[in-house]
PAFI-842041 format. One record per atom (N, C-alpha, C): x, y, z; atom name; residue in three letters. Coordinates in Angstrom, 2 decimals, always signed. Layout:
BEGIN
NODE      east     north        up   atom   type
NODE         X         Y         Z     CA    Ala
...
***
This chain:
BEGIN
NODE      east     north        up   atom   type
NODE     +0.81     -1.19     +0.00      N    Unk
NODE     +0.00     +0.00     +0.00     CA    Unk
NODE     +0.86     +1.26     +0.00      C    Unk
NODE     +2.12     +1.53     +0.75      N    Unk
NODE     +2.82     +2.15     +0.74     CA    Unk
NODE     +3.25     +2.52     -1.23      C    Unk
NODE     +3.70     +1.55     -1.48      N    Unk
NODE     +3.94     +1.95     -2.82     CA    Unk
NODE     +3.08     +2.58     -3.73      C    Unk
NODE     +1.67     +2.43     -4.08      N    Unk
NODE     +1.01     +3.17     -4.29     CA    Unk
NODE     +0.87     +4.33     -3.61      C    Unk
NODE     +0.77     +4.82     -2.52      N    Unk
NODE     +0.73     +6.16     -2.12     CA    Unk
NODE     +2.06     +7.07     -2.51      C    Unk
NODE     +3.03     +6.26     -2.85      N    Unk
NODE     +4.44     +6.97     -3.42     CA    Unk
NODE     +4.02     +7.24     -4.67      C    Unk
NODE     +3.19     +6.49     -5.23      N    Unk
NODE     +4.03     +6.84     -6.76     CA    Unk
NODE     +2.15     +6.84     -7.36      C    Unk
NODE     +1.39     +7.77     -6.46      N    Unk
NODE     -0.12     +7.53     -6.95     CA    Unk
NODE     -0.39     +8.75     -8.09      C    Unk
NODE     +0.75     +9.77     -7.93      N    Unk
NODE     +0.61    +11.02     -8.81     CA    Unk
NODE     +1.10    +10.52    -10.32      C    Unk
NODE     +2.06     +9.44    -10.29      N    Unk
NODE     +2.46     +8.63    -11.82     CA    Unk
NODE     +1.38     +7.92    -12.37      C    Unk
NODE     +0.57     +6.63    -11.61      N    Unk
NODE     -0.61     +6.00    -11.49     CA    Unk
NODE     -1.27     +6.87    -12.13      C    Unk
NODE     -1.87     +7.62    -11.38      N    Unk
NODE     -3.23     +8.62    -12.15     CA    Unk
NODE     -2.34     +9.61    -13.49      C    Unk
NODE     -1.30     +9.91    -13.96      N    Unk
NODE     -0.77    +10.14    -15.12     CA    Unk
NODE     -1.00     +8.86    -16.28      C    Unk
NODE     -0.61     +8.49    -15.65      N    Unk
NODE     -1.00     +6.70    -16.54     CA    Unk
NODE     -2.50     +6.53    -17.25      C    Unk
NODE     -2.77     +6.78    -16.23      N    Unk
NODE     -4.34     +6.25    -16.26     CA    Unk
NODE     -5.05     +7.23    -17.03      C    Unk
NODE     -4.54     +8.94    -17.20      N    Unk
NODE     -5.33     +9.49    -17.54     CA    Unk
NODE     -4.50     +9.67    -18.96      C    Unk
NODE     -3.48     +9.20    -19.60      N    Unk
NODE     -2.83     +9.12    -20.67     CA    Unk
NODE     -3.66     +7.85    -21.25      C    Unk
NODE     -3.67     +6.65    -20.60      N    Unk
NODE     -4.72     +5.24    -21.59     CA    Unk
NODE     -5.91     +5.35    -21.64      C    Unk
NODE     -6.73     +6.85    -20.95      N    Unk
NODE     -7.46     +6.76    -21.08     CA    Unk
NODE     -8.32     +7.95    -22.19      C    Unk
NODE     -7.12     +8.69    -22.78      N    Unk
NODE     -7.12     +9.66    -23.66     CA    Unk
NODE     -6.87     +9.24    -24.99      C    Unk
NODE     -5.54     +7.90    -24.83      N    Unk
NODE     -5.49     +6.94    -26.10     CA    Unk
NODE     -6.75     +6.33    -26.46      C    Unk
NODE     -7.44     +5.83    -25.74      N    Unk
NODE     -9.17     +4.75    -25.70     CA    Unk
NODE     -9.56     +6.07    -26.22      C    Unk
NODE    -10.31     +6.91    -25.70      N    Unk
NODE    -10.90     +7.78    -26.53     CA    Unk
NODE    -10.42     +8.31    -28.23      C    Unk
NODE     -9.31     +8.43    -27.81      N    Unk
NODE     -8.76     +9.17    -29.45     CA    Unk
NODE     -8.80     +7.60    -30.47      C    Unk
NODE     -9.01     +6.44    -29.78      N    Unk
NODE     -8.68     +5.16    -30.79     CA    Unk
NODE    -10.32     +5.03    -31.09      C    Unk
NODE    -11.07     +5.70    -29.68      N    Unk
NODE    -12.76     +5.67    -30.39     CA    Unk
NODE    -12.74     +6.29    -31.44      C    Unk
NODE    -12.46     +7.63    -31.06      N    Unk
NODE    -12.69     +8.79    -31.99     CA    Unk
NODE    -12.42     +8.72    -33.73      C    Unk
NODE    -11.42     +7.67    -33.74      N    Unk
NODE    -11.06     +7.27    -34.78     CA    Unk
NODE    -11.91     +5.81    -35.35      C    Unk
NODE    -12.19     +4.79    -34.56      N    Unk
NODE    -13.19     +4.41    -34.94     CA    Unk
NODE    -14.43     +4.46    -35.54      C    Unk
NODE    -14.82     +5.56    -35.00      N    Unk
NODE    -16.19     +6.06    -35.20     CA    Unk
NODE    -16.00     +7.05    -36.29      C    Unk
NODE    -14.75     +7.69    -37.13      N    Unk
NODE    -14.93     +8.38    -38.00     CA    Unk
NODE    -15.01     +7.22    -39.62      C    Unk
NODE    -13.71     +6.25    -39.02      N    Unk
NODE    -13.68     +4.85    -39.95     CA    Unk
NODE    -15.26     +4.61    -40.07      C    Unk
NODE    -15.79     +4.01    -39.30      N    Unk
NODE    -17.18     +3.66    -39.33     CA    Unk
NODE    -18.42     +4.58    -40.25      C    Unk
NODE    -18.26     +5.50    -40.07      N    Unk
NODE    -19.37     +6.73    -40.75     CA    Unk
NODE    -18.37     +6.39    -41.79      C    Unk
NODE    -17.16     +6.94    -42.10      N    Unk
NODE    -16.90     +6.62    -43.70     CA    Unk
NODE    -16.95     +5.50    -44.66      C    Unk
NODE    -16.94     +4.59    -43.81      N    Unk
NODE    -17.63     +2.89    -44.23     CA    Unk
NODE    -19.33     +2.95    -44.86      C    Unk
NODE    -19.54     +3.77    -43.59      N    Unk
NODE    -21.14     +3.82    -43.88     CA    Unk
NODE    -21.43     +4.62    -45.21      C    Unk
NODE    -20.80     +5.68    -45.17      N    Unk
NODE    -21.51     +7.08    -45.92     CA    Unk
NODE    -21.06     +6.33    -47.36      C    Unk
NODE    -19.67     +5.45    -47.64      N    Unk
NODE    -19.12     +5.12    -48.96     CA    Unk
NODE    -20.56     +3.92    -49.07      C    Unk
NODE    -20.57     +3.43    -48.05      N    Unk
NODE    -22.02     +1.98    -48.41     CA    Unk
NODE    -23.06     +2.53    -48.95      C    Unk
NODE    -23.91     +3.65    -48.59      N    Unk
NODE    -25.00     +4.38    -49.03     CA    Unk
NODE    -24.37     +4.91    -49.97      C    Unk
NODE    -23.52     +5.89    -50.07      N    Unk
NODE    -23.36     +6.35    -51.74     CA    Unk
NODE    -23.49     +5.10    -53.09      C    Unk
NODE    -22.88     +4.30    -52.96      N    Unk
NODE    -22.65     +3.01    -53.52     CA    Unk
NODE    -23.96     +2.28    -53.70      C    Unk
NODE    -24.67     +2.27    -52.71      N    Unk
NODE    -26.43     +1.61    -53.11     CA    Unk
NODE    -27.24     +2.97    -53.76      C    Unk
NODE    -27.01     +4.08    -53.43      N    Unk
NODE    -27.33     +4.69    -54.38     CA    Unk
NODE    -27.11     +5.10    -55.86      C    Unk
NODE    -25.59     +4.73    -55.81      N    Unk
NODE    -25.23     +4.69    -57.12     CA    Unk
NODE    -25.66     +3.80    -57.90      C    Unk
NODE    -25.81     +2.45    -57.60      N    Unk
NODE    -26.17     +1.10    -58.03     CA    Unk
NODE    -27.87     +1.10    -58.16      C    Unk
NODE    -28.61     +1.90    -57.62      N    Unk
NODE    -30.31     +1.98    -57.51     CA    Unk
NODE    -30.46     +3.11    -58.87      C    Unk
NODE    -29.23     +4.52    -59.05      N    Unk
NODE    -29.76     +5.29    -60.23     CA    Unk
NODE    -29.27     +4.55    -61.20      C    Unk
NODE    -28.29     +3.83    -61.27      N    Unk
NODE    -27.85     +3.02    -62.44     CA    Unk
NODE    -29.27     +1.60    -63.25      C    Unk
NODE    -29.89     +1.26    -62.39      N    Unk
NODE    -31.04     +0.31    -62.23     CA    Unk
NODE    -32.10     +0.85    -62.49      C    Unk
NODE    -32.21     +2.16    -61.94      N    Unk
NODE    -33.34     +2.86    -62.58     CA    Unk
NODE    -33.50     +3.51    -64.00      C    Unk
NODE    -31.95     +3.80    -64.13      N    Unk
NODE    -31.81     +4.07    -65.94     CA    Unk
NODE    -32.12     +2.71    -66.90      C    Unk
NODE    -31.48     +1.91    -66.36      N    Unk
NODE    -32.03     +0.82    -67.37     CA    Unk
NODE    -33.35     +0.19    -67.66      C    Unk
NODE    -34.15     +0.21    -66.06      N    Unk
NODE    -35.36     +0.28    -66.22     CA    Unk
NODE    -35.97     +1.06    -67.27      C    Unk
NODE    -35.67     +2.29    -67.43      N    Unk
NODE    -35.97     +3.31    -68.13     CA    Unk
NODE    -35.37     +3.12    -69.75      C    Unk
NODE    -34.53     +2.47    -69.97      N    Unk
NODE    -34.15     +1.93    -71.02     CA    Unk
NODE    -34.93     +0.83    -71.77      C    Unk
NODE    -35.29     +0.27    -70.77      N    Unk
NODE    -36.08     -0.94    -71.40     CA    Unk
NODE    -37.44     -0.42    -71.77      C    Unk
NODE    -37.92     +1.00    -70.79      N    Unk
NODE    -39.58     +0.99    -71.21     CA    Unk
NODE    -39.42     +2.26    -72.45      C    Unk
NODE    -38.12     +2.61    -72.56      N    Unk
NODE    -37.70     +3.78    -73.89     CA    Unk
NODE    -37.09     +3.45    -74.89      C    Unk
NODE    -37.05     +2.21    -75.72      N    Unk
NODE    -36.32     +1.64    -76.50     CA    Unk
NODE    -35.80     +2.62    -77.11      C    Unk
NODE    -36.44     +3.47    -77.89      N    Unk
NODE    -36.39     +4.74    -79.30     CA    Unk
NODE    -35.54     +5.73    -78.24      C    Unk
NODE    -35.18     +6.12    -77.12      N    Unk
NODE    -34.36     +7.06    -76.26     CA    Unk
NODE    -32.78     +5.71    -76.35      C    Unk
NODE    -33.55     +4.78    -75.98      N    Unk
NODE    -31.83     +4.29    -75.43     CA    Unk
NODE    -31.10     +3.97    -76.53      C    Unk
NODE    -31.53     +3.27    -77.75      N    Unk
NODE    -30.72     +2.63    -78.96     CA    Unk
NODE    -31.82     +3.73    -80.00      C    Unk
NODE    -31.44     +5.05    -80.01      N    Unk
NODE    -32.21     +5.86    -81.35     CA    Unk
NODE    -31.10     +5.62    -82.73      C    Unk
NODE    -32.26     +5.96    -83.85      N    Unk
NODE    -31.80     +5.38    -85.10     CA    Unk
NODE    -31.52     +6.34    -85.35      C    Unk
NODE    -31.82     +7.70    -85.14      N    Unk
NODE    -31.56     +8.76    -85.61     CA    Unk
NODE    -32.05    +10.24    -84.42      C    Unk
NODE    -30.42    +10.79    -83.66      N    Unk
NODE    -30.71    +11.13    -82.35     CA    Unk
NODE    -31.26    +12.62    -82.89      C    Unk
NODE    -30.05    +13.12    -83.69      N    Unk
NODE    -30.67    +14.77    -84.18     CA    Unk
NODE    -31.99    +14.69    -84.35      C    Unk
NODE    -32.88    +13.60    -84.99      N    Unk
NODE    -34.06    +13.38    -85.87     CA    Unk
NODE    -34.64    +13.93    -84.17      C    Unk
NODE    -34.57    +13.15    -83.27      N    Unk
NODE    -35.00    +12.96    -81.41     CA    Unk
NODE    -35.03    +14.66    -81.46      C    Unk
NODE    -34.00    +15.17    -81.55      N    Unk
NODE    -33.54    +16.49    -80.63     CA    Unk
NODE    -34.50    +16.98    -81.53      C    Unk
NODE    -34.79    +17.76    -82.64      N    Unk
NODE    -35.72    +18.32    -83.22     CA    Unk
NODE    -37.23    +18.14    -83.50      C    Unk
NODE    -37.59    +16.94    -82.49      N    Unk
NODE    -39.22    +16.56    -82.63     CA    Unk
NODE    -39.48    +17.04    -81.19      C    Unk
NODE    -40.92    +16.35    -81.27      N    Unk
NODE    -41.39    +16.72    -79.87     CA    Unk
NODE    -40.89    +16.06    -78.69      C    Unk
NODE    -40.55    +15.03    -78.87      N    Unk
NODE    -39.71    +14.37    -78.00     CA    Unk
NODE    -38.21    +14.84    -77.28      C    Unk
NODE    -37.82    +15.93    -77.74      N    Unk
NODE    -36.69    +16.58    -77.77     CA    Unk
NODE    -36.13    +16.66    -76.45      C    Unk
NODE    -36.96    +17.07    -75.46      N    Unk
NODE    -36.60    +17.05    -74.30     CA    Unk
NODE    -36.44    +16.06    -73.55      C    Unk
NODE    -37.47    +14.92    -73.73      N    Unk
NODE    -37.56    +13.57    -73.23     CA    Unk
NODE    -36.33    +13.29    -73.58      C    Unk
NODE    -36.37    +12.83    -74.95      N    Unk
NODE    -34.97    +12.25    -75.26     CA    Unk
NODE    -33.43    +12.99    -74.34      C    Unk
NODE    -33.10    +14.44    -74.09      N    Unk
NODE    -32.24    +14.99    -73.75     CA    Unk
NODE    -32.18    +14.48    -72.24      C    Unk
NODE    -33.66    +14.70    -71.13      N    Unk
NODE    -33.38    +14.06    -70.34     CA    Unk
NODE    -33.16    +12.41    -69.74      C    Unk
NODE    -33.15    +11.96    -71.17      N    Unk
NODE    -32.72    +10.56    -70.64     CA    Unk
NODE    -31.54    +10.37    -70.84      C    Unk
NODE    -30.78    +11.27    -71.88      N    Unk
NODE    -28.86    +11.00    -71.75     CA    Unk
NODE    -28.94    +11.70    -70.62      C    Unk
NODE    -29.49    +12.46    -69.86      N    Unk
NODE    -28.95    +13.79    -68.36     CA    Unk
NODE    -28.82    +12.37    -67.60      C    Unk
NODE    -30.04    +11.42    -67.82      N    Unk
NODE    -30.17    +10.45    -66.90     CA    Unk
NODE    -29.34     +9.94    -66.91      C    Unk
NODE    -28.90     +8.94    -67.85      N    Unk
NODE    -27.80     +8.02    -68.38     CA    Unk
NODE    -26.24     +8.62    -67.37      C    Unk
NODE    -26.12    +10.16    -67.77      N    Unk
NODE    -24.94    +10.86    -66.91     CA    Unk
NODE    -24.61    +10.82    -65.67      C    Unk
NODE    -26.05    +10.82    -65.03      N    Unk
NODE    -26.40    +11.22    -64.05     CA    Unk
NODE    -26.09     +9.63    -63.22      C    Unk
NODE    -26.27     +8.82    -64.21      N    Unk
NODE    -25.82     +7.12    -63.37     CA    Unk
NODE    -24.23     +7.22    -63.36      C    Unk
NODE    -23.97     +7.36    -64.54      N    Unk
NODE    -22.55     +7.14    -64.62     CA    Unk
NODE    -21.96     +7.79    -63.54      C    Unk
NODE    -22.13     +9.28    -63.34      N    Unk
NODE    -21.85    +10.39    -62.28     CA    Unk
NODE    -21.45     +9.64    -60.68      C    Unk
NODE    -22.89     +9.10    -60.58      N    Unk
NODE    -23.27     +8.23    -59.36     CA    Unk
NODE    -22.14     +7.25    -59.22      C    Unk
NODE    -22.16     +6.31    -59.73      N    Unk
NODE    -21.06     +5.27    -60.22     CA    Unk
NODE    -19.80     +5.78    -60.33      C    Unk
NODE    -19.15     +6.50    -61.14      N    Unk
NODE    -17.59     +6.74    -61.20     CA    Unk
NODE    -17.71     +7.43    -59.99      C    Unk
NODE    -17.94     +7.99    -59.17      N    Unk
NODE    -17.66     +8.60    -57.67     CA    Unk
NODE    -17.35     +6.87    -56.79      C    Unk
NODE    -18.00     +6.38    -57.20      N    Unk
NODE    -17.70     +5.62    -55.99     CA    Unk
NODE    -17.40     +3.83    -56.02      C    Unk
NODE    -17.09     +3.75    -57.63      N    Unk
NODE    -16.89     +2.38    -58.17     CA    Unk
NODE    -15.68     +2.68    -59.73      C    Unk
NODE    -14.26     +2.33    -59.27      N    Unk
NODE    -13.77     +2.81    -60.00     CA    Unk
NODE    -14.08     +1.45    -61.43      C    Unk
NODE    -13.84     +1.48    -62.46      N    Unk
NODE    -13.90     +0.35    -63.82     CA    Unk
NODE    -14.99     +0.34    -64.48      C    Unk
NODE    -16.10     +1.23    -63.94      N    Unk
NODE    -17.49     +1.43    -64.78     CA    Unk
NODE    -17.28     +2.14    -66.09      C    Unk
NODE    -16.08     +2.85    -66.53      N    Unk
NODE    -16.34     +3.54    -67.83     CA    Unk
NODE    -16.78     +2.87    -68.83      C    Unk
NODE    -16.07     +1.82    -68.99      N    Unk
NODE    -16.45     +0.83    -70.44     CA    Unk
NODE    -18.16     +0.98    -70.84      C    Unk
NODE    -18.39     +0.59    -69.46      N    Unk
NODE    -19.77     +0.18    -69.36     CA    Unk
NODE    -20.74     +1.60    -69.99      C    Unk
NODE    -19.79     +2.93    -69.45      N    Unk
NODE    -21.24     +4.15    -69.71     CA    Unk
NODE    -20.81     +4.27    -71.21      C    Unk
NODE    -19.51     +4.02    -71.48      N    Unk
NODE    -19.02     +4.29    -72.80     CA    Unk
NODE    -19.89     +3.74    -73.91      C    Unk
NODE    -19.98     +2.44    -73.78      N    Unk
NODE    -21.32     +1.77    -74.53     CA    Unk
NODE    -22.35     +2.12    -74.38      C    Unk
NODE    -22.67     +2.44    -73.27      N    Unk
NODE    -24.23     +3.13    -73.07     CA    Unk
NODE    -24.29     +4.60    -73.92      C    Unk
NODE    -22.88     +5.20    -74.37      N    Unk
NODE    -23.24     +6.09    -75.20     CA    Unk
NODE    -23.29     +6.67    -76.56      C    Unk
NODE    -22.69     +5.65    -76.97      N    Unk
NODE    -22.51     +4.99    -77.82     CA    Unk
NODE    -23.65     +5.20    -79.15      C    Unk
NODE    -25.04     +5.15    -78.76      N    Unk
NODE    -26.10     +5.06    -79.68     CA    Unk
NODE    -26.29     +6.25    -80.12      C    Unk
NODE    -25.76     +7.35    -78.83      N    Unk
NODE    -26.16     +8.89    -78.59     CA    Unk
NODE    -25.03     +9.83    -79.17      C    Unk
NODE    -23.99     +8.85    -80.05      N    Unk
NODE    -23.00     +9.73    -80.59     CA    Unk
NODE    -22.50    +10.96    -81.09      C    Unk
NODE    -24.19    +10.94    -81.94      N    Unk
NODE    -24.95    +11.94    -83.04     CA    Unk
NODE    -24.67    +13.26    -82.24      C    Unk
NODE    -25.37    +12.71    -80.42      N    Unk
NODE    -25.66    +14.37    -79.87     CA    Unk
NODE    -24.91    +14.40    -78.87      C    Unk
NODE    -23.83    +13.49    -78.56      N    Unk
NODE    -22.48    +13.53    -77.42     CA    Unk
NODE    -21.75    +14.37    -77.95      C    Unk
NODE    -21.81    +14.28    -79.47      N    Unk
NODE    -20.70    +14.48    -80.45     CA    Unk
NODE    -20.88    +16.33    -81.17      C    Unk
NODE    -22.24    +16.90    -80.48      N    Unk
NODE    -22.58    +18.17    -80.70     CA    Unk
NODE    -22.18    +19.27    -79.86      C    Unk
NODE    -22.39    +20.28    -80.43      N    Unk
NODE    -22.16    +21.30    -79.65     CA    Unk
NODE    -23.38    +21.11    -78.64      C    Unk
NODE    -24.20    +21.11    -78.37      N    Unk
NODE    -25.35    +21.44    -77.83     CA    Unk
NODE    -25.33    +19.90    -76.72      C    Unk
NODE    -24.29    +19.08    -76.41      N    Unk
NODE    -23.92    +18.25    -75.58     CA    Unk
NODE    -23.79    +18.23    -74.49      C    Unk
NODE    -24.15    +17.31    -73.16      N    Unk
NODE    -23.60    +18.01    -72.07     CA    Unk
NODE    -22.79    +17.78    -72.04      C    Unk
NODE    -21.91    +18.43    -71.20      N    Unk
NODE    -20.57    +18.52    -70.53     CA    Unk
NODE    -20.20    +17.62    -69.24      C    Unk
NODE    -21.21    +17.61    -68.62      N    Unk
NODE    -20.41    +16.41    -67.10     CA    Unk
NODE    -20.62    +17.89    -66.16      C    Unk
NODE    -21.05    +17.29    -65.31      N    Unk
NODE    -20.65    +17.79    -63.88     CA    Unk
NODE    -19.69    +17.96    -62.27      C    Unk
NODE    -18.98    +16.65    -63.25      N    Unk
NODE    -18.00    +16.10    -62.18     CA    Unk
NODE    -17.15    +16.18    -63.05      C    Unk
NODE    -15.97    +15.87    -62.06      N    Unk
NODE    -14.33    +15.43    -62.69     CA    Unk
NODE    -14.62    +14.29    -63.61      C    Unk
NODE    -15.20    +13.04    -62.89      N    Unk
NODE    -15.46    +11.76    -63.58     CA    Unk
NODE    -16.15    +12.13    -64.67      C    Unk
NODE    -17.48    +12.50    -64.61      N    Unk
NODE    -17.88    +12.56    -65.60     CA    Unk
NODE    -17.33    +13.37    -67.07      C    Unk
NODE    -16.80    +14.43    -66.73      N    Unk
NODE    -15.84    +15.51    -67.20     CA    Unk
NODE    -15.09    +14.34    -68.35      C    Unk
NODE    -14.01    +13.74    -67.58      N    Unk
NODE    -13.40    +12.45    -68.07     CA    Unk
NODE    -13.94    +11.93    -69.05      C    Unk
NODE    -15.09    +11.17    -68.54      N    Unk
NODE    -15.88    +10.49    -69.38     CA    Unk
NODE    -16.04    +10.57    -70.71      C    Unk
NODE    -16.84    +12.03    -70.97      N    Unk
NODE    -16.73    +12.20    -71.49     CA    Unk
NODE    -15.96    +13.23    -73.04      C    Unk
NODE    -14.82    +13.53    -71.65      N    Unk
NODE    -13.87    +13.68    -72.93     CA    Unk
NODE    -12.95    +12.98    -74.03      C    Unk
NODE    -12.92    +12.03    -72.96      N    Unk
NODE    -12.33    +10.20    -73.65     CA    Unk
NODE    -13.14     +9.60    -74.53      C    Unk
NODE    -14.65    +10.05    -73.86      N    Unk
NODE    -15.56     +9.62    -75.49     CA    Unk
NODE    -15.63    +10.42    -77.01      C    Unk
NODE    -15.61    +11.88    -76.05      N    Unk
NODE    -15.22    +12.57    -77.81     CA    Unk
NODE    -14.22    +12.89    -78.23      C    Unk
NODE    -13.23    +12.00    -77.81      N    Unk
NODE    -11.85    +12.20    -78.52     CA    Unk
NODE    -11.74    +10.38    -79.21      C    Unk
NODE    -12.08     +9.53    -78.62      N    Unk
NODE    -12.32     +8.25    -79.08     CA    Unk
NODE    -13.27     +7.98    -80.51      C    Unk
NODE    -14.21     +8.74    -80.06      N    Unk
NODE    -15.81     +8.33    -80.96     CA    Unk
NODE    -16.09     +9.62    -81.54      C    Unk
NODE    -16.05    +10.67    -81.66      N    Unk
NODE    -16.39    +12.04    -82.70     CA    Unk
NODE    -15.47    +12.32    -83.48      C    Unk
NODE    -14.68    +11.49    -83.99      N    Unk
NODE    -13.98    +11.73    -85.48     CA    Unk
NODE    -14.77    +11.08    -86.62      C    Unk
NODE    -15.46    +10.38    -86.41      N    Unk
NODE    -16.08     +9.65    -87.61     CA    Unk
NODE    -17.43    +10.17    -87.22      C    Unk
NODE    -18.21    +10.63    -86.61      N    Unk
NODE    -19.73    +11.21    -86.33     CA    Unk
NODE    -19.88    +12.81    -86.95      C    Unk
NODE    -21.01    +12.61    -87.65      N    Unk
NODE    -21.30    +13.97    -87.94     CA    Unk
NODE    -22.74    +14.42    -86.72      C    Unk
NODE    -22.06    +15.39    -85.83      N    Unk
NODE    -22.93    +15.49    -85.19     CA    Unk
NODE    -24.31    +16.30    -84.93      C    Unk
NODE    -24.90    +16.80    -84.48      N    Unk
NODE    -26.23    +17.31    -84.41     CA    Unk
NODE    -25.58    +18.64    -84.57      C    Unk
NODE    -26.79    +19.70    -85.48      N    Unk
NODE    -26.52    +21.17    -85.62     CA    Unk
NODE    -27.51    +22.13    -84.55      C    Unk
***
């Protein structure tokens, strides 16, 4: 007992040093954890707008594989059609944030839409990724497309 009363001012240094490590090793836990989480939800969301475009693909045949896109942009459909490539982007967007190897995949998906990727009147991307995307597509695929006026 004696020895503890000598050396109780080191003891409680101790104690209040392992017990500042435990907290700061929570603290760090719990930021790991939310970033586990927040990357899991981005990721099912990315994977739910990607699912919902294709849904939307399947009930828009004439939007997803058009025979003729300028013909799209200048009818009444014009807008429909425009917001279903926003859509199409808008997956990819979702996806390259948070699943790197998906390009191939939007690359083909845009593939049909060459006509009006390949225009001035194109979007641009909103992201870095997407940005990417599609600058790799119109440097790949708009040399041989005559695109929408």
């Amino acid at each position: 007992m004696n020895w503890f009363s000598r050396h109780a001012n080191l003891i409680e240094a101790g104690a209040a040093a392992i017990t500042a490590l435990v907290a700061l090793a929570a603290l760090i836990g719990v930021k790991v954890q939310l970033d586990a989480t927040d990357l899991q939800q981005r990721t099912q969301s990315a994977r739910d707008a990607y699912r919902s475009h294709l849904a939307l693909a399947s009930t828009s045949p004439d939007f997803a594989s058009p025979t003729a896109a300028c013909q799209l942009l200048s009818s009444n459909n014009a807008g429909a059609y425009a917001a279903f490539v926003d859509h199409l982007l808008y997956s990819a967007e979702q996806m390259l944030e948070v699943e790197p190897g998906w390009e191939d995949t939007f690359v083909q998906a845009l593939l049909p839409h060459s006509e009006y990727m390949c225009s001035e009147i194109a979007p641009t991307g909103s992201t870095l990724e997407t940005k990417r995307l599609l600058s790799g597509f119109k440097a790949q695929y708009c040399t041989n497309v005559i695109p929408c006026l």
